[in-house]
Each structure stands twice: as C-alpha cells, then as structure tokens.
C-alpha positions, 0 to 999 in steps of 0.5 A: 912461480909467476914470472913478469919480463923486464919490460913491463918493469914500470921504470922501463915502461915509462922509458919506452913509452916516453922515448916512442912517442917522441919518437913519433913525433920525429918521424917528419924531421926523420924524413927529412933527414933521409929525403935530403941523402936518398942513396944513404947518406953516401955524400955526408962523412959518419960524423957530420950524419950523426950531426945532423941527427943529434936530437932525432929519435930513428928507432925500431919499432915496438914490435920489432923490440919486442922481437929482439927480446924474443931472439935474445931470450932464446939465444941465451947470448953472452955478448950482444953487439949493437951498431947504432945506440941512438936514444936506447929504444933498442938497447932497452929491449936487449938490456932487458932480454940479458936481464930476463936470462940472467946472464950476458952483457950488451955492448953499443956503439953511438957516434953522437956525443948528445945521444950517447949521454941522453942513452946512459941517462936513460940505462941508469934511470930503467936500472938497466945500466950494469947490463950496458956498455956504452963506447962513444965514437965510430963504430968502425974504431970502436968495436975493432976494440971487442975482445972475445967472441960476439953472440948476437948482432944488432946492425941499426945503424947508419945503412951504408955502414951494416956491411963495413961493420959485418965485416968488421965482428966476422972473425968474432962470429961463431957458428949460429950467431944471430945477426939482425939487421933494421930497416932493410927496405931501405935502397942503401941496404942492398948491398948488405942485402946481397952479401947475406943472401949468398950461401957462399959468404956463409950465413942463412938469412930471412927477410922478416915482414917488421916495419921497414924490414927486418933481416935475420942472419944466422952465421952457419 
C-alpha cells in the first residue's frame, strides 16, 4: 500500500506555500525587527515584542520543517509542545508529523492575539485543527497549565526566553524527550546554548547546520 505524507495533502500544500512566501517576503521587516534589539530584545517586555511583530512572519525554515517531521514521525510522541506558534509554519509541520502517526496531540503557545487567530484560521482550513491546541497568552503562564508528561519540545520563540521555558517543562521531561530549539546562532541564545551543552544539567545536545541553527537535545 502506498502511503502519501500529510504534508503533500493539497490544503497544506497550499498553506505552506502561501505563508513561506509571505514569509520571504518579510525577512526585510523581520531584520528590522531583530536589528532594533541586537541583544534579544532584553529592553522591550514579551508583550510589547509580540507587538511589534504582530503582522511579520519569522518561521522556520522549509527544511528545518521537514526536519521536524522527521523527529516527530520517529519519536512517535504523545504531546508536543511548542513555544512560539506565529502564523503555524511550525505547527503544520508538527500537526502533520501527529497525523501521519496516528496518535499524539500538539500544544502551542502564542503571545500575539492577531497571530493566535490567523494560526487557527489557518489549522481549520489544512484540516488540521483536531490535532492542535492553541493557548493564547505568555507562555511562561500558559504552559505552567500542562498537565502530563511532555514527548517533544519545539522552543521557537522569542531567544531570550527558550531557557526560562526549559526550565519551566523540565519536570514534565522524561528521559529521551527530544527538545529542539531555532535559530541558535542568534547571540541571545548563548546562554540556553551553554545550559544544554553541559552534561551535568542532564541532556546530549547537537548543533545542527539548519538555517539559523538548530540544536537538538535529548533529555538523558
């Protein structure tokens, strides 16, 4: 029997493609963004961020999507959290990955209220939408609500706050949970950088060469 992935469904197909080129785009505007706080935004609160970015796609990259299928098909989790839902490139990537198992359920977190409405748009036209839980508000508040153990992390999200979210799941992260994390060259990510890389907080961690980077941690 041949099998096709949810990701060349047409009604995703169509999504991805329209919100990546919109997302190109947007990379000038997105520079600006990033130029005007050099050292992550540390000046500005979450809000007045999320703010500023309301109508500026900053996804992943393609294939740093199709990599997170990858992780999610063969991981086989239940629960997927991701910090950082912006306009859904990420969470249709997850989504699908569920989808394609047959089994699991993705939770995101979206500070932005215009974002947070366009994303749910968005999951009910790919049809994706029983397979995502949207939770509108500071993820610092928001996933402090999460009951039940956590299967795979996605922290793409504002840089300066991967390391105060981490913190936040730990307790929910059993051994072998896989935690990803965007854009790792970025200055403000050194110190999640640092915090993942030592043995003695408990995780292996790869750099991988995606984009902006990648890192993937594995909670040992």
């Amino acid at each position: 029997m041949t099998r096709t992935s949810t990701l060349r469904d047409p009604r995703v197909e169509r999504a991805l493609s329209r919100m990546f080129a919109q997302a190109e785009h947007d990379d000038v505007a997105a520079a600006a963004v990033v130029a005007d706080r050099p050292t992550g935004y540390a000046p500005t609160t979450a809000r007045e961020r999320a703010d500023d970015a309301a109508a500026i796609y900053m996804p992943i990259s393609a294939e740093g999507g199709r990599l997170l299928y990858n992780l999610v098909r063969a991981a086989r989790p239940t629960t997927v959290v991701e910090f950082g839902t912006s306009f859904g490139i990420s969470t249709l990537h997850l989504a699908a990955a569920v989808r394609d198992n047959g089994r699991g359920h993705v939770i995101t977190t979206e500070l932005s209220r215009a974002k947070t409405a366009a994303s749910r748009r968005t999951f009910a036209e790919t049809g994706l939408d029983d397979l995502v839980t949207v939770l509108e508000g500071d993820a610092l508040d928001t996933l402090a609500t999460i009951e039940g153990a956590v299967d795979l992390v996605l922290l793409d999200g504002w840089k300066d706050l991967c390391l105060p979210v981490l913190h936040l799941l730990e307790p929910r992260l059993s051994p072998g949970t896989l935690v990803v994390a965007d854009d790792t060259s970025f200055p403000s990510m050194a110190p999640y950088l640092a915090y993942v890389r030592d043995p003695a907080n408990g995780y292996h961690s790869v750099d991988f060469p995606v984009e902006d980077g990648m890192e993937i941690s594995c909670r040992i």
